[in-house]
C-alpha positions as CSV (number, residue, x, y, z in Angstrom):
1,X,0.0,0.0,0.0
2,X,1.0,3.7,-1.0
3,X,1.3,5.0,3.0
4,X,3.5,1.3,3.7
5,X,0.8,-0.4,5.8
6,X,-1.0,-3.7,5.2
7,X,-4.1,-3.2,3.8
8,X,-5.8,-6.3,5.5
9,X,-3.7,-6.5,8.7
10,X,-2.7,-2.8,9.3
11,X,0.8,-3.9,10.0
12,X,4.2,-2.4,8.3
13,X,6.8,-5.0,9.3
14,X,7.2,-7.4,6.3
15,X,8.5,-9.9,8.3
16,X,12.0,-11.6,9.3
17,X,15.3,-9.4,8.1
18,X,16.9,-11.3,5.5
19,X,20.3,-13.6,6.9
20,X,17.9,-14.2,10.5
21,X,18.5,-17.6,11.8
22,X,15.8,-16.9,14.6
23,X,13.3,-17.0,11.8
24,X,14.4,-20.8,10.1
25,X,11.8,-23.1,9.9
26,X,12.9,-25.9,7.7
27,X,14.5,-24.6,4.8
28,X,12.3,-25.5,2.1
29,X,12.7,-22.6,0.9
30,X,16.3,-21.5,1.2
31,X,18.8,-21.0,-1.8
32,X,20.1,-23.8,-1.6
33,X,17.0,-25.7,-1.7
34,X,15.8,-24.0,-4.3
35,X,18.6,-24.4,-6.5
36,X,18.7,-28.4,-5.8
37,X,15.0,-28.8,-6.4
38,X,16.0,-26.9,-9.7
39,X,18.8,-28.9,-11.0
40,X,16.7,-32.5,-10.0
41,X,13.9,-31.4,-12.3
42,X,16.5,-30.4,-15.4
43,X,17.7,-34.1,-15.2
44,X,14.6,-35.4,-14.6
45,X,13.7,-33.7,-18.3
46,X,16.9,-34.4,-19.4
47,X,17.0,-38.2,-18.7
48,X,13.0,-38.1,-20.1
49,X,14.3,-37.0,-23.4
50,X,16.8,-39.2,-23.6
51,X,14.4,-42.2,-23.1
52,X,12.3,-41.2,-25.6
53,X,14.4,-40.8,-27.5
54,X,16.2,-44.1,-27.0
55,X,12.7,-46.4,-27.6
């Protein structure tokens, strides 16, 4: 929102700072994650490819 509050909640904090360890959960959603989850699905397509085109 224009005046930097939340329209439904009527906060301005947008959450945890970036780099705060207080705030991990999990890390489903961290870089690295991300990134790994990336590179599975590019061989996943890669080695689909390849056995189509093998049969």
């Amino acid at each position: 929102m224009p005046n930097g509050r939340c329209r439904m909640h009527g906060g301005t904090n947008p959450g945890a700072p970036k780099g705060n360890r207080n705030a991990w959960k999990h890390g489903c959603a961290s870089a690295e994650a991300v990134a790994l989850r990336r590179e599975t699905a590019a061989l996943l397509k890669m080695m689909r490819k390849t056995a189509r085109d093998v049969v």
